[in-house]
VOBA-1610 file (N, C-alpha, C; in pm, whole numbers, padded with zeros to 5 digits, always signed):
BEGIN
Unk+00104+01746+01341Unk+00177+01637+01279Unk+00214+01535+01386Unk+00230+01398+01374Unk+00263+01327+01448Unk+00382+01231+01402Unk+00453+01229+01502Unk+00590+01115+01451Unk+00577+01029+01525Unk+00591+00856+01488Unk+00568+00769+01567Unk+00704+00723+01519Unk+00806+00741+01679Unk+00925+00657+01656Unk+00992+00606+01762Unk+01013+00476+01821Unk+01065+00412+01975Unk+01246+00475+01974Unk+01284+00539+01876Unk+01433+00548+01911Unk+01434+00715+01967Unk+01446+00724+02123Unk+01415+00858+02173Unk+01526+00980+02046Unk+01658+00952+02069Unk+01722+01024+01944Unk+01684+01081+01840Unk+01597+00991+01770Unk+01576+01029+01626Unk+01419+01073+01633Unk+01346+01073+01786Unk+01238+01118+01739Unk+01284+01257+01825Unk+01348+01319+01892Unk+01382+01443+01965Unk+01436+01525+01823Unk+01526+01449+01704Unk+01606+01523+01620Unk+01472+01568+01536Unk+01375+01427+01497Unk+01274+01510+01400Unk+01176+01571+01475Unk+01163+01525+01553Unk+01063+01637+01633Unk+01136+01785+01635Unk+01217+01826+01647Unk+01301+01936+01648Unk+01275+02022+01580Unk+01375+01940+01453Unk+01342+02009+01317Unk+01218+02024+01279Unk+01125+01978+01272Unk+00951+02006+01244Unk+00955+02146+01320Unk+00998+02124+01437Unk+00891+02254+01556Unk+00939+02380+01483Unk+01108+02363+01414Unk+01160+02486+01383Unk+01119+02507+01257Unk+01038+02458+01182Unk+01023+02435+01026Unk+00873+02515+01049Unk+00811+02518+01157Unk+00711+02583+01165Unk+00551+02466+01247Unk+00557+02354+01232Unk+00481+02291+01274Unk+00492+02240+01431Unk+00351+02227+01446Unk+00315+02176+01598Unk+00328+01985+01570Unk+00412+01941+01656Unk+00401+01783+01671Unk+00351+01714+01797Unk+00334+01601+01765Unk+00320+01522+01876Unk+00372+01400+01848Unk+00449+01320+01939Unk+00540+01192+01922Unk+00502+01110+01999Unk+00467+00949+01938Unk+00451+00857+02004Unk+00572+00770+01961Unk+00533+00622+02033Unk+00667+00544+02055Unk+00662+00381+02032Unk+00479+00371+01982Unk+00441+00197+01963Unk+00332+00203+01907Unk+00328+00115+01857Unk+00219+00095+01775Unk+00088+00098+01795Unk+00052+00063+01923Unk-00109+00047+02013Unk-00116+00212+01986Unk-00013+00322+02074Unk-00028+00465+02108Unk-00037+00477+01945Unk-00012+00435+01847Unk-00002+00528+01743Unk-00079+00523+01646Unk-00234+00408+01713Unk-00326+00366+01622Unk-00444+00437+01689Unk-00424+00424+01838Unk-00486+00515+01906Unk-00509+00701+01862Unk-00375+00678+01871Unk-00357+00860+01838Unk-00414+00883+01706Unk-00397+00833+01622Unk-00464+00852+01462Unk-00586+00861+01446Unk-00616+00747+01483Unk-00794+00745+01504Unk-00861+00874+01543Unk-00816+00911+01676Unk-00869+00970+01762Unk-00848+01145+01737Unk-00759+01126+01641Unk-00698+01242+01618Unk-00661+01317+01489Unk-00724+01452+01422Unk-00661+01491+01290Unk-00542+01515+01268Unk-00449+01457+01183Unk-00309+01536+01213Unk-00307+01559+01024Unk-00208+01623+00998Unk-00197+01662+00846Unk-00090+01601+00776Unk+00029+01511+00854Unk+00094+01408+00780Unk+00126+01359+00907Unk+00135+01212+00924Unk+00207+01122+01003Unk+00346+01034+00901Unk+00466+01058+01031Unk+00584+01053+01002Unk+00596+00919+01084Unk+00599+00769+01065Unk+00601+00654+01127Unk+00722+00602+01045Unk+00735+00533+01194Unk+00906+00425+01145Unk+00779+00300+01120Unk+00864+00223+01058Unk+00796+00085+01012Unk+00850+00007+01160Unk+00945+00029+01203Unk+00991-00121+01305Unk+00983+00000+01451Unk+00860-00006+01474Unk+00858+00002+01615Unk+00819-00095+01703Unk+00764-00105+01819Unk+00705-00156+01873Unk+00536-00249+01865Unk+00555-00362+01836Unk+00438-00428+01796Unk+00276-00300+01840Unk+00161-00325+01746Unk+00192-00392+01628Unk+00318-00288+01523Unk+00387-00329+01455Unk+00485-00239+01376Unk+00421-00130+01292Unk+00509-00075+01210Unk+00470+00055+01143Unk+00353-00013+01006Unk+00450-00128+00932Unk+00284-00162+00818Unk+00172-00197+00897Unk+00193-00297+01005Unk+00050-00342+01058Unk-00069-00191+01097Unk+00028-00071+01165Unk-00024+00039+01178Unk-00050+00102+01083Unk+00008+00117+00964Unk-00080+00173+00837Unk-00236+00129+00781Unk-00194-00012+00787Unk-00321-00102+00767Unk-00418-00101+00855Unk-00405-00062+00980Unk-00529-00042+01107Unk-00585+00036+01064Unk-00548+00144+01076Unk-00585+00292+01097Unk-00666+00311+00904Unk-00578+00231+00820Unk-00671+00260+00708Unk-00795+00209+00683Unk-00781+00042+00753Unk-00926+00017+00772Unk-01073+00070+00837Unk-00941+00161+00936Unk-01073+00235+00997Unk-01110+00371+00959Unk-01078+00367+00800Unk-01125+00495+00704Unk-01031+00642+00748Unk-00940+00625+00805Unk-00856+00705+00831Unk-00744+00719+00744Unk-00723+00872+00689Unk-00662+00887+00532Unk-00575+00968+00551Unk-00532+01049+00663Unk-00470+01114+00675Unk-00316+01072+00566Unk-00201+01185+00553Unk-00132+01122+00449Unk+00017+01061+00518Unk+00044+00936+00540Unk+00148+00872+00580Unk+00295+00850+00556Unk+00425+00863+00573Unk+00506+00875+00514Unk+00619+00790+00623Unk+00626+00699+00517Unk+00688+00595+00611Unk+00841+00573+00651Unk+00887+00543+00759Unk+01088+00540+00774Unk+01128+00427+00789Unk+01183+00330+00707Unk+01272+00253+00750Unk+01392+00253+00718Unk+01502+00140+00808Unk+01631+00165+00840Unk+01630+00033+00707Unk+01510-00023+00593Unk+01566-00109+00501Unk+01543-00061+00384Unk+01606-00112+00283Unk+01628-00034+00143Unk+01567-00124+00053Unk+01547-00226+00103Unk+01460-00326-00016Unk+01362-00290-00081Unk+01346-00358-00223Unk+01220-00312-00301Unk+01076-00400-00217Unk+01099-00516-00144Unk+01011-00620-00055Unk+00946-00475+00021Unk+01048-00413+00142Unk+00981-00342+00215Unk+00906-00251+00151Unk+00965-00139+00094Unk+00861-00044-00005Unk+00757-00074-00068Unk+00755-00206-00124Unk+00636-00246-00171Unk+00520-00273-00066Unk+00548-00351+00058Unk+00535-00395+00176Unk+00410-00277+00223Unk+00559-00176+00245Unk+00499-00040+00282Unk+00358+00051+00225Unk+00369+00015+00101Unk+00323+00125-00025Unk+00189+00005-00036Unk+00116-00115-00001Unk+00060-00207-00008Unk-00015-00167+00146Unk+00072-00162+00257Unk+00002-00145+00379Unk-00110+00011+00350Unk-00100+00091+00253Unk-00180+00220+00268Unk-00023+00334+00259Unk+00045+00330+00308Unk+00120+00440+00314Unk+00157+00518+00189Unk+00157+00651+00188Unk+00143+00759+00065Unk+00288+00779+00013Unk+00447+00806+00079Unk+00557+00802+00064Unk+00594+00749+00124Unk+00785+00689+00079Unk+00883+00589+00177Unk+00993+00672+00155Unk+01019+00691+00309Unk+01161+00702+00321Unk+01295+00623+00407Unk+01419+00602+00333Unk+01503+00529+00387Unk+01614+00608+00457Unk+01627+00507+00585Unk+01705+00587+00693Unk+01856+00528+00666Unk+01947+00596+00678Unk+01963+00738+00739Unk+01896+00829+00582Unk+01808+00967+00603Unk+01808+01051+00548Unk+01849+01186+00597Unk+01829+01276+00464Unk+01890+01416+00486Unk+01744+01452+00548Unk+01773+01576+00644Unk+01667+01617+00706Unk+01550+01702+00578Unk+01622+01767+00525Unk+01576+01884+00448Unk+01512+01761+00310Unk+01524+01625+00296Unk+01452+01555+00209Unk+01303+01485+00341Unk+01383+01488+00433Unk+01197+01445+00514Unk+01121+01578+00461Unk+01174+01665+00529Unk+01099+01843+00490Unk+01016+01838+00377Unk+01105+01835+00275Unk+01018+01851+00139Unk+00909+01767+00101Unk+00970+01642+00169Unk+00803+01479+00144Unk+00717+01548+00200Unk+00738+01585+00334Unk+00614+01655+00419Unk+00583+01765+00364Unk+00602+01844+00310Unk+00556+01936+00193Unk+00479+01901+00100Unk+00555+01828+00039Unk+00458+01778-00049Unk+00329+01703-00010Unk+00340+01628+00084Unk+00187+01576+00111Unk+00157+01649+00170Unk+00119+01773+00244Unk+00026+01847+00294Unk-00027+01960+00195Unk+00099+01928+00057Unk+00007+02052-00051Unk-00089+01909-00118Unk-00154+01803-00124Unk-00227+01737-00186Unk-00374+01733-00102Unk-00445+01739-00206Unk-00600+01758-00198Unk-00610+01618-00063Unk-00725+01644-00005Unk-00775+01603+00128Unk-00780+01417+00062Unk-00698+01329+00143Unk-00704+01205+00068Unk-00879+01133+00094Unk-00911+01070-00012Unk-01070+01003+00035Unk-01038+00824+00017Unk-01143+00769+00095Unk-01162+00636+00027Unk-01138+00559-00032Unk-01012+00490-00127Unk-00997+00466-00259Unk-01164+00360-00292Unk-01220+00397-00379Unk-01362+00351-00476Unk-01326+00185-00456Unk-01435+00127-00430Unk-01473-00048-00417Unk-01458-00038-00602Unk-01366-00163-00595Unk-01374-00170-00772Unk-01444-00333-00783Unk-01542-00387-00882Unk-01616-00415-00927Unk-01658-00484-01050Unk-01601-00577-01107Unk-01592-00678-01194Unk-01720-00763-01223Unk-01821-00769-01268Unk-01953-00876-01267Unk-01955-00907-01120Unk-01927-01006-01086Unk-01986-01030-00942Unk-01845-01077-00852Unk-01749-01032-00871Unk-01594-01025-00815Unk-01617-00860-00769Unk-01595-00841-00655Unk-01559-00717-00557Unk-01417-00709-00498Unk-01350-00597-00496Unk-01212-00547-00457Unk-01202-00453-00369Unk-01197-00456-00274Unk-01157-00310-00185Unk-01047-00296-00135Unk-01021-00205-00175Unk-00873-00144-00187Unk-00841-00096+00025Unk-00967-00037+00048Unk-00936+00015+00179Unk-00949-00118+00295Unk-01016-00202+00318Unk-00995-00309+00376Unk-00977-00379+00352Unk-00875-00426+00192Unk-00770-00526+00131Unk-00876-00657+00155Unk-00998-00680+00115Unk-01060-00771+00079Unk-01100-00788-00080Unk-01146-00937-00114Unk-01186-00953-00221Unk-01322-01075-00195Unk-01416-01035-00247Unk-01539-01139-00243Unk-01584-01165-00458Unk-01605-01267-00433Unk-01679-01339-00550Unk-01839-01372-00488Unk-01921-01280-00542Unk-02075-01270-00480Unk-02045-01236-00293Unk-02093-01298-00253Unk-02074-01281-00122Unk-01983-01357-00045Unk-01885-01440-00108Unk-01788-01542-00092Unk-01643-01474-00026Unk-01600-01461+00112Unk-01495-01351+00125Unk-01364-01484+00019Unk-01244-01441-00041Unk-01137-01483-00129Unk-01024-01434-00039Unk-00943-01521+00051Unk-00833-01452+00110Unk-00703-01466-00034Unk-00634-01376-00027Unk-00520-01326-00103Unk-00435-01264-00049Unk-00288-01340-00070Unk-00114-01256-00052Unk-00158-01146-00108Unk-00044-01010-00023Unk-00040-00915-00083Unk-00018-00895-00182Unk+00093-00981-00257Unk+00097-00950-00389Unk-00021-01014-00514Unk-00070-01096-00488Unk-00186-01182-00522Unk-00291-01050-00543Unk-00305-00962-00415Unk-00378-00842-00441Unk-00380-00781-00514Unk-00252-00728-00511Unk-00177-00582-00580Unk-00183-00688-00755Unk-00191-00763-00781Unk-00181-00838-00908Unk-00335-00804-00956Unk-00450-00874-00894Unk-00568-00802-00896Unk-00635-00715-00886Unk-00587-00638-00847Unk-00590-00485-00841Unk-00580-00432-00973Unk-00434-00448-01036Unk-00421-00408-01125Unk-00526-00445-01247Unk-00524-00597-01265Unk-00626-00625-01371Unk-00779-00574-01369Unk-00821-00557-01233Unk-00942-00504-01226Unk-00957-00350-01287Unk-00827-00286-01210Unk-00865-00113-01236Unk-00850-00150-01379Unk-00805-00203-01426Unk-00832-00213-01649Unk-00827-00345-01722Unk-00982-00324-01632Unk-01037-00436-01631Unk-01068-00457-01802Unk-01069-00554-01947Unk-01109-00507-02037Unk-00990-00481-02130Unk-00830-00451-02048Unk-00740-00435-02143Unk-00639-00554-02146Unk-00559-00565-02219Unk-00447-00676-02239Unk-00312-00600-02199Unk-00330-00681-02040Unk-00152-00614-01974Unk-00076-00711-02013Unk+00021-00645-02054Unk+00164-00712-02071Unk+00250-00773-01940Unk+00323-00874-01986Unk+00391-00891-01860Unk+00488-00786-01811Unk+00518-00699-01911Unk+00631-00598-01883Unk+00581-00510-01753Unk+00452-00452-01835Unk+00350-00347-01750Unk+00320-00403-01598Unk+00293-00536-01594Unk+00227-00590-01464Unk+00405-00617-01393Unk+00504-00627-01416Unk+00629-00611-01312Unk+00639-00494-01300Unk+00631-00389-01414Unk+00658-00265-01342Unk+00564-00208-01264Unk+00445-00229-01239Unk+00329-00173-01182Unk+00296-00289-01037Unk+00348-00391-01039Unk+00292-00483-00915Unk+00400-00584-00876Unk+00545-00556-00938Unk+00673-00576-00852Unk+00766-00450-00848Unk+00755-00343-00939Unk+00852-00260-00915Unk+00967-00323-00948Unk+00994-00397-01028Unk+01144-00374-01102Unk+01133-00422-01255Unk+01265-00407-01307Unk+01214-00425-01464Unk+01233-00550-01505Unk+01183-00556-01617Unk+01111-00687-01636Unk+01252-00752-01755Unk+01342-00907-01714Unk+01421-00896-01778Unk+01399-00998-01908Unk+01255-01052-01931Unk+01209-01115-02034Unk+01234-01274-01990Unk+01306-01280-01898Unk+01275-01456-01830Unk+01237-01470-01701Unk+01190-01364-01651Unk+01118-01407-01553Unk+00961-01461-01596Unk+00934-01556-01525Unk+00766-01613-01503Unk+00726-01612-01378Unk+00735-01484-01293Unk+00647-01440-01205Unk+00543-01387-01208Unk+00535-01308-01339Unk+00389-01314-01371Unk+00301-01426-01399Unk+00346-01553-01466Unk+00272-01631-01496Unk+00230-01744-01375Unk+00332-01711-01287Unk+00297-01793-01129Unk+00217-01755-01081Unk+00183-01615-01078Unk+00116-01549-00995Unk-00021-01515-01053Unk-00021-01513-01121Unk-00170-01488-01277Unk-00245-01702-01225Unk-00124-01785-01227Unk-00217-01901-01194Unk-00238-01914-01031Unk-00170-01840-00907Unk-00259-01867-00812Unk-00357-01775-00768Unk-00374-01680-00878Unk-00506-01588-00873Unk-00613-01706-00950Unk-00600-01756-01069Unk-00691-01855-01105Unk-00740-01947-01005Unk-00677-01985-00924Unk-00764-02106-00880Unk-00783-02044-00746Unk-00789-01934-00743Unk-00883-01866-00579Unk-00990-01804-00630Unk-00958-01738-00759Unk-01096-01621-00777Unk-01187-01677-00906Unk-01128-01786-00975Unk-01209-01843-01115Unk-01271-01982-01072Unk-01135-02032-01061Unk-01142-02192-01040Unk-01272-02273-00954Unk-01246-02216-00846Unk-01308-02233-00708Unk-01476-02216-00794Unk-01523-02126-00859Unk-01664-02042-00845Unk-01678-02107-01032Unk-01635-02216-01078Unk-01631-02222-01204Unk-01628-02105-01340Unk-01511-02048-01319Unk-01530-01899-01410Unk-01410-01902-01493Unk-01409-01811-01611Unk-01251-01814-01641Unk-01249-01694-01667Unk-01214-01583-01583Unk-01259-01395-01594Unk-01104-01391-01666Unk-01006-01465-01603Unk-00857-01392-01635Unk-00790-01445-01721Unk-00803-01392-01854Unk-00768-01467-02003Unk-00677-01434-02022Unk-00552-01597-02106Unk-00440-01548-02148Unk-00439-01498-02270Unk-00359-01398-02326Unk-00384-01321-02467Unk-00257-01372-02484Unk-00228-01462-02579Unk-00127-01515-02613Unk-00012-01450-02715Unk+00091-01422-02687Unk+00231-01342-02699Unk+00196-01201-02700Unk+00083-01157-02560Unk+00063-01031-02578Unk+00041-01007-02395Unk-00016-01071-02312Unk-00046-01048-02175Unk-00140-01159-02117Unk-00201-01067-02078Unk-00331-01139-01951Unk-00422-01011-01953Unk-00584-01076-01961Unk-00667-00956-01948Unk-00797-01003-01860Unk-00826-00909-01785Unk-00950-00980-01667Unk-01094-00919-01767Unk-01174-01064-01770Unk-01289-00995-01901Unk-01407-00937-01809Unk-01455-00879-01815Unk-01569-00800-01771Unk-01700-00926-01803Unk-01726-00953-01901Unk-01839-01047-01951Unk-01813-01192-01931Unk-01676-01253-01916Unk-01688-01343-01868Unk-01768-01400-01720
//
């Protein structure tokens, strides 16, 4: 197991508790050592703070996943925002935890991800001639690379994996902001139009149809 954390304290306390819990660790302290170490190295959960030492803990989720490395991640920060978690949970990382925690709740996360099947690849998803990859957070229209905000992603993402159905605006806040939806927000509808004019507009298409007093649906045949 590996813990990547610059505050010597809190990585001596979890390093501790791991060794006595039964596992072998190894602790780094920045981000270069801890993209290095991953790569280079099998471990069975990595325990990373988000705010270490450049590059930080998301930029290090996102390295190491581009470079097909799946091991299962479980992330610490000292912030409680739904921004960071999302942040987090967007960079690749599998669980979030917020500091200060109880020791015996790190324990059990790390339990739990080492009882889950060996993580793979997440699948290139695939729309007519719009491509999505989930593992190096690109999107191409034919061979055209489409840069996109994370959330711009995580918005397309969603419509692609169901691709064919009519999401609600309810469904698309709870699934690609994480909070509930209080019937006047139009963040979905901001965000549904600066996906239009990067992935339709641009390539003359109209894939992402409004279904009027019902959602938004990305058409397959369009």
């Amino acid at each position: 197991m590996l813990v990547v954390e610059d505050d010597p304290a809190m990585a001596a306390m979890v390093g501790r508790g791991l060794r006595r819990a039964g596992y072998a660790v190894d602790v780094v302290a920045t981000g270069a050592d801890a993209v290095w170490t991953i790569v280079e190295t099998d471990f069975d959960v990595v325990i990373l703070d988000a705010m270490i030492p450049a590059p930080d803990g998301f930029e290090v989720c996102r390295q190491v996943r581009e470079r097909d490395r799946w091991v299962p991640v479980l992330m610490l920060t000292a912030r409680d925002g739904v921004h960071d978690k999302v942040r987090g949970l967007d960079a690749g990382a599998d669980d979030y935890l917020t500091k200060p925690f109880a020791f015996d709740e790190l324990l059990a996360r790390v339990r739990a991800l080492t009882r889950r099947e060996p993580a793979q690849r997440p699948a290139v998803l695939r729309v007519g001639d719009l491509t999505l990859d989930p593992a190096s957070r690109s999107v191409r229209r034919g061979a055209t690379p489409i840069p996109l905000s994370a959330k711009e992603f995580a918005l397309l993402q969603e419509l692609m994996r169901r691709a064919g159905e009519t999401l609600t605006r309810t469904y698309l806040i709870e699934h690609v902001w994480d909070f509930a939806y209080d019937g006047g927000s139009n963040v979905v509808d901001v965000y549904v139009r600066y996906l239009r004019d990067k992935v339709d507009r641009p390539f003359d298409r109209d894939t992402i149809r409004t279904i009027r007093g019902a959602g938004y649906r990305l058409d397959p045949q369009a």
